[in-house]
Structure formats: C-alpha cells, structure tokens
N, C-alpha and C positions, 0 to 999 in steps of 0.2 A: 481501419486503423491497424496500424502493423505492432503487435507487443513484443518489443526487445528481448523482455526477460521476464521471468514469473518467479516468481517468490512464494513459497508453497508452506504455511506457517502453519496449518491446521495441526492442531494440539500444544503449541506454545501458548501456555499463559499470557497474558498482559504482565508487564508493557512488551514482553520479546519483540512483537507485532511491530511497534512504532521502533523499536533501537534496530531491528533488522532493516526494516525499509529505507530509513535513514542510512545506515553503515551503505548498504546496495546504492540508494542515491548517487551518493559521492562517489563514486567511482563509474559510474553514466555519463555519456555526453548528453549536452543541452539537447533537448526533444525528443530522447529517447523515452518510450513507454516503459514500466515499470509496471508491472501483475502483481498485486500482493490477493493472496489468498487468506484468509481466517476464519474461525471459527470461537474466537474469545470473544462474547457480545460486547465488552469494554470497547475493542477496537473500530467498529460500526463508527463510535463519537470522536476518537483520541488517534487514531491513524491521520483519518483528514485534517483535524484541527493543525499537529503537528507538523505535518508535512506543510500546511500552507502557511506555517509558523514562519519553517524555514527556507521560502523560497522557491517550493518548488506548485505546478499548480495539478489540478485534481482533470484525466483529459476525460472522464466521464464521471456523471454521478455515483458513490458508493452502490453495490444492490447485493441483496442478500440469496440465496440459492438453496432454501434448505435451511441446514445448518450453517452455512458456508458465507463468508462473507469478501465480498469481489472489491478492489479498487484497482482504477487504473490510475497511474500517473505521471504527469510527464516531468520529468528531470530538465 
C-alpha cells in the first residue's frame, strides 16, 4: 500500500487529531492513502468513528506503536 501523505499529529490534544485529518481529507483525491499519526488516547476511538462518519473508509485497522497511534485511510 502506497501512503500519499502522513499527517504527523503527535502532541495535539483531541479533537486537533479528528479536525486535522478531516481538513487533509478534502483536499485528497478518491483513493488516496492518508497517515495520520497520534498520540491523544481519545483518538484510538473518535479519528475512526469520524472519519467513517464522513465518507471516507479506514484502508487498515487502527494500531497502536508505543505511545503512538497509526491510521491509515483512504479518501
């Protein structure tokens, strides 16, 4: 899987994590990968939820790295 763009959020509080990934969304073409990085445990639950709120789908499960928390998703 090839990731477009990473999004490197580690030390934003919740919610930055969900309004960031979102703002980056919207201006991706359909099928492109999107890397979001965190480290807010809120977003573990409220990144995914969100995003598949709005349309877009998750192209691997969430996982965590440490402190660090991974999603990939496609636009």
């Amino acid at each position: 899987m090839v990731i477009d763009y990473t999004l490197d959020l580690r030390g934003e509080p919740c919610p930055f994590p969900v309004i960031y990934s979102l703002e980056a969304l919207k201006d991706m073409k359909k099928g492109e990968i999107l890397q979001v990085i965190a480290d807010c445990p809120a977003s573990f639950k409220n990144v995914p939820e969100e995003v598949l709120k709005h349309g877009y789908t998750l192209a691997s499960e969430p996982y965590k790295q440490g402190q660090d928390l991974y999603f990939l998703i496609r636009a």
